[in-house]
TORKOL-4160 file (C-alpha; in steps of 0.2 Angstrom, whole numbers, padded with zeros to 4 digits, m for minus):
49
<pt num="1" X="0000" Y="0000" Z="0000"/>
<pt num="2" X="0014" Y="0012" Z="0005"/>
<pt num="3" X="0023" Y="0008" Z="m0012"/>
<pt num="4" X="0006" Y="0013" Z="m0022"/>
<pt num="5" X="0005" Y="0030" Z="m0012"/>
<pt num="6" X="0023" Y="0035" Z="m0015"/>
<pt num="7" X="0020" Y="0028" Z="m0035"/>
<pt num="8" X="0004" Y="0039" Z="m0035"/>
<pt num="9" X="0015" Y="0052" Z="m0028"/>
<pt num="10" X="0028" Y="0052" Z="m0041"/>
<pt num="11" X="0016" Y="0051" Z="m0055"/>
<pt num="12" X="0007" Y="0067" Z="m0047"/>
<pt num="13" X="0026" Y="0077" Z="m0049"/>
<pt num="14" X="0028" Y="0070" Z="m0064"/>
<pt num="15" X="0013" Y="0074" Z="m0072"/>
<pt num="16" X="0014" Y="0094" Z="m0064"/>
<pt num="17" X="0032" Y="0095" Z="m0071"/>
<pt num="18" X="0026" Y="0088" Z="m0090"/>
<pt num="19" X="0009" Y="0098" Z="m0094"/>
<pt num="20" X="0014" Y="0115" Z="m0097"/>
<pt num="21" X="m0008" Y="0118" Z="m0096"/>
<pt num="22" X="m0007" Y="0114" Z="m0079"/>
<pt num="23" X="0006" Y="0128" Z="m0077"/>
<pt num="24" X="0000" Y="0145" Z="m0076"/>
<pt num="25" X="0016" Y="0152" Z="m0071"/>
<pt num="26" X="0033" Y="0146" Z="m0069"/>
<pt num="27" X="0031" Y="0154" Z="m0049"/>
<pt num="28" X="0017" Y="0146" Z="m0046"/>
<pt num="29" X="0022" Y="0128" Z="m0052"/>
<pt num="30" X="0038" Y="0132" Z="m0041"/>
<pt num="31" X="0025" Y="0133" Z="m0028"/>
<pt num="32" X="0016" Y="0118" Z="m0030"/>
<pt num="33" X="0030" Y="0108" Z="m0032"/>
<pt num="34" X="0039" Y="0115" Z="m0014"/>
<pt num="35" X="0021" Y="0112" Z="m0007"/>
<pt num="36" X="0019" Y="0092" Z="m0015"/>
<pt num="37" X="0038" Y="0090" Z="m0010"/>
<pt num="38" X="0035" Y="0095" Z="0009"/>
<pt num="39" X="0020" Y="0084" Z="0010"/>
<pt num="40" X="0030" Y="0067" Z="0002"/>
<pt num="41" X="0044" Y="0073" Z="0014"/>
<pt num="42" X="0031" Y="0070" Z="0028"/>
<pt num="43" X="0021" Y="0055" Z="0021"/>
<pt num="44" X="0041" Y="0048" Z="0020"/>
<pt num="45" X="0040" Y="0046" Z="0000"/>
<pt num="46" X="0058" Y="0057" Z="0000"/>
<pt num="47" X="0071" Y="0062" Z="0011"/>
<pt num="48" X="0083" Y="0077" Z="0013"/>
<pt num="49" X="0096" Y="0068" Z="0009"/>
């Protein structure tokens, strides 16, 4: 189950970082992508290191 949720995960950064329509600006995809890495850093899905 863990393994599905952190595959989800991935796909869900992926999938930000690929469709420019999903983009408004490059700012705000910063954003999204500092806020969807501090919730896998919590979930455990990533690490600092």
């Amino acid at each position: 189950m863990y393994e599905d949720r952190k595959a989800q995960a991935l796909e869900t950064w992926q999938s930000l970082m690929d469709k420019s329509e999903i983009r408004k600006t490059v700012q705000v995809q910063h954003v999204e992508l500092l806020r969807l890495a501090e919730e896998y850093l919590k979930q455990g899905f990533i690490s600092r290191e």
